[in-house]
N, C-alpha and C positions, 0 to 999 in steps of 0.2 A: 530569564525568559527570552528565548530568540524570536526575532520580531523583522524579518528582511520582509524588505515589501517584496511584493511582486511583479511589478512590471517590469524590469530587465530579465525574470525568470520566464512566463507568459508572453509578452508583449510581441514576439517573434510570428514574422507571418506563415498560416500553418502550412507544413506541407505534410503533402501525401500520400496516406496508407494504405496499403491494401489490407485491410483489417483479416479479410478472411484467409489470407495468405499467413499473415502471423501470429494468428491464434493456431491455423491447423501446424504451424509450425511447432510451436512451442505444446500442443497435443500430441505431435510426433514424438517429438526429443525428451518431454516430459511426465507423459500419461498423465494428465492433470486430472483431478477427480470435479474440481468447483472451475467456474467459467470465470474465464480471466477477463472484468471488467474495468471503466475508464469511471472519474472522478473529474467535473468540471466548476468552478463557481462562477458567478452570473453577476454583473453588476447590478443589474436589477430582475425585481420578479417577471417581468412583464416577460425578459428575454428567457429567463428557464420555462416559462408555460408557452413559449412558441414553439419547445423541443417537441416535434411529433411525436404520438402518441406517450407523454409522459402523463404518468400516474401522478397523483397528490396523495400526501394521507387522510385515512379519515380520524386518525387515533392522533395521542399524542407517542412518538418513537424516541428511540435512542441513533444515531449516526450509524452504530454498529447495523439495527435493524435494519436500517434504510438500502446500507451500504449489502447486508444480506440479502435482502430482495431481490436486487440487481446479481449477487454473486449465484444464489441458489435458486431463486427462480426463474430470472430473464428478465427482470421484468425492468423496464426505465420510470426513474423515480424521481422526483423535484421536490423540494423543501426550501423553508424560510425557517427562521431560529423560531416565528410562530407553531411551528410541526412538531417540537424538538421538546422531551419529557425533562430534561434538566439544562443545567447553565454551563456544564462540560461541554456536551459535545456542539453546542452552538459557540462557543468560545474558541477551540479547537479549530475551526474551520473560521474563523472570524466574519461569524454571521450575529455575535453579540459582543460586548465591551469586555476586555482583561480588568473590569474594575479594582475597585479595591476590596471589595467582598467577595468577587472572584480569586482573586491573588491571597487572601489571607488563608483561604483553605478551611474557612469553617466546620463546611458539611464533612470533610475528610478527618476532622479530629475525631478520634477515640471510634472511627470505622476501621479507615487506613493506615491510620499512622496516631504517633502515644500520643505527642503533644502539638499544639495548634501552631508552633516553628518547625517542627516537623511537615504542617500537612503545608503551610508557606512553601517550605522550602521544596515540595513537591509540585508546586503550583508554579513557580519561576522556573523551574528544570524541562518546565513543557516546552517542544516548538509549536509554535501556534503561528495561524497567518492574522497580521492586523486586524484590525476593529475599525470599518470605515470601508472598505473600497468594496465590498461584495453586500451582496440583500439576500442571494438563492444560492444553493448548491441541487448539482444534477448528479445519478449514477444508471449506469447503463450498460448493457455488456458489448464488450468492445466490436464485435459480430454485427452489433446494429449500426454503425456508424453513423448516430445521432447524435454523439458528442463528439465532432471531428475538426481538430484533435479535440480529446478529451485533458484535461493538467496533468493529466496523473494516472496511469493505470496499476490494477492491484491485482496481483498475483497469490492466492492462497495452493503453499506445496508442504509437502512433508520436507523434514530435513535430508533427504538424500536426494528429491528435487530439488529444492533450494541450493547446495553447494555446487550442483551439474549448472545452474542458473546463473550463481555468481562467477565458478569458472570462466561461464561464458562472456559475462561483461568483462573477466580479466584477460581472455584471452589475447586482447591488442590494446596495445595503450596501458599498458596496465599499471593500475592504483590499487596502494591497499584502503578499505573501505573501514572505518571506522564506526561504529554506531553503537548506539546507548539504551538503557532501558530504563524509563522512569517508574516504571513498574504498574500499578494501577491507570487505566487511560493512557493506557500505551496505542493507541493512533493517534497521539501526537507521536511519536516514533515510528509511523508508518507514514500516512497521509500527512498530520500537520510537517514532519521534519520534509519530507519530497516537497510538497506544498511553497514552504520556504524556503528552500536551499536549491530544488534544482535541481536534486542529486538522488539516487538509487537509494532507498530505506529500509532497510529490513525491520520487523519486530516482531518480540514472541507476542501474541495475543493476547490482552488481561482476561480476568476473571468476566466481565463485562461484556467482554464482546465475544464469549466461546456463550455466557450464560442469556445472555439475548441478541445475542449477531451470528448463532449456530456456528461459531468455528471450532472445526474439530476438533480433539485432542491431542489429533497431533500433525495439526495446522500451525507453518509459518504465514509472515506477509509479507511481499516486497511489495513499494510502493514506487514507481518511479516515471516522469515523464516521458513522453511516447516513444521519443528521440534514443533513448536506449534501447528499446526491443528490439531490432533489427539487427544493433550492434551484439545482442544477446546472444540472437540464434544465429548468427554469422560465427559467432565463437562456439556456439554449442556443436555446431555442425562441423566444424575445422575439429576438435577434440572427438567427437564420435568417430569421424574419420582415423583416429590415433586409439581407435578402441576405449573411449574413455568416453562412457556414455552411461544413461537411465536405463533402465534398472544398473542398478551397479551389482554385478554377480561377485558374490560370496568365495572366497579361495579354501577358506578352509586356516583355521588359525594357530594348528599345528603341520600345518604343510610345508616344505620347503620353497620360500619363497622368491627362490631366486630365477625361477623358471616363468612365474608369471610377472617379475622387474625385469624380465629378459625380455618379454612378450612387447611391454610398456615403452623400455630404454633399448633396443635392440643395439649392438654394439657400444655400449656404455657403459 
């Protein structure tokens, strides 16, 4: 189970977006269908219900739903692990303890997985952020600039969004990005892994969050702190320039392909 605190990730004084600038950005380059919103945790409740006008629930939800609210209908939303219909996703966001009832995977035996070392062994593969330093979490879409910064913003694209998206984070500096799929509660592969590490998260979306978090079916999720969106569409925009852009139009897959690798590599 990875467990990196947060304060050398967070702790940085924030600077300044023009939100409305890099969402209609990434609406340019992307045609995004769902609203690319921010993800914040709160050391305490007191500081997420100062966020203007944030909603509460009145139900008990899942992370997913909360996190949908915000993605599909606008809306700014605060939670405490009191809000939250199970011990996932308040563990996930470390608004509750990795106990030892948590970590054996009880509820996940004979659901998820055959045997109760199976549904362990699924419960340790999560990133999760610690148990101890947060009491709320906020989501908001990044447009409103009420969580500014926000830890983490989330991106929901299809797959031929997404690789135009990740192009762009590789366009300078570039890394190859590694990432993992624990399969069920896979926003520990989006939010919890970004959350603790820092870094740019893709995941396909479980069962869970398509069947109460509305994600489409064929919805990706990058999770990544704010600090890389700019360097995103700084690269999206350098590659559209080279013709290498969203929508990606169709050649034809018996065509001779050397006319449009001539288009792409011109003298190469």
């Amino acid at each position: 189970m990875t467990t990196i605190g947060l304060d050398e990730v967070i702790s940085e004084e924030p600077e300044q977006y023009d939100w409305e600038a890099l969402v209609g950005g990434l609406n340019r380059l992307l045609r995004l269908k769902t609203t690319p919103i921010g993800m914040k945790l709160f050391r305490t409740k007191a500081e997420m219900e100062a966020i203007p006008k944030i909603r509460r629930p009145s139900a008990k939800h899942t992370t997913d739903q909360v996190v949908a609210q915000a993605a599909r209908l606008g809306w700014t939303v605060g939670i405490t692990n009191e809000d939250l219909a199970g011990a996932q996703c308040g563990a996930v966001i470390g608004l509750r303890p990795q106990d030892e009832q948590w970590l054996s995977g009880q509820s996940m035996k004979g659901v998820w997985f055959e045997t109760l070392e199976d549904s362990a062994a699924h419960q340790a593969a999560m990133d999760v952020v610690p148990h101890g330093q947060f009491e709320a979490m906020a989501v908001s879409p990044l447009t409103s600039g009420r969580l500014d910064p926000p830890d983490v913003c989330l991106v929901y694209a299809t797959p031929g969004q997404m690789i135009i998206l990740i192009n762009g984070l590789q366009w300078s500096g570039y890394k190859k990005f590694e990432w993992s799929v624990v399969g069920e509660s896979a926003c520990a592969d989006s939010w919890g892994r970004a959350l603790t590490t820092g870094e740019p998260s893709l995941a396909i979306p479980c069962f869970a969050e398509r069947r109460y978090g509305g994600v489409l079916d064929d919805e990706l999720l990058m999770a990544m702190p704010p600090k890389y969106l700019p360097r995103a569409i700084a690269g999206m925009e350098r590659l559209a320039g080279n013709g290498l852009r969203y929508p990606i139009p169709q050649y034809g897959i018996q065509s001779d392909a050397q006319a449009g690798l001539g288009v792409s590599y011109p003298g190469r």
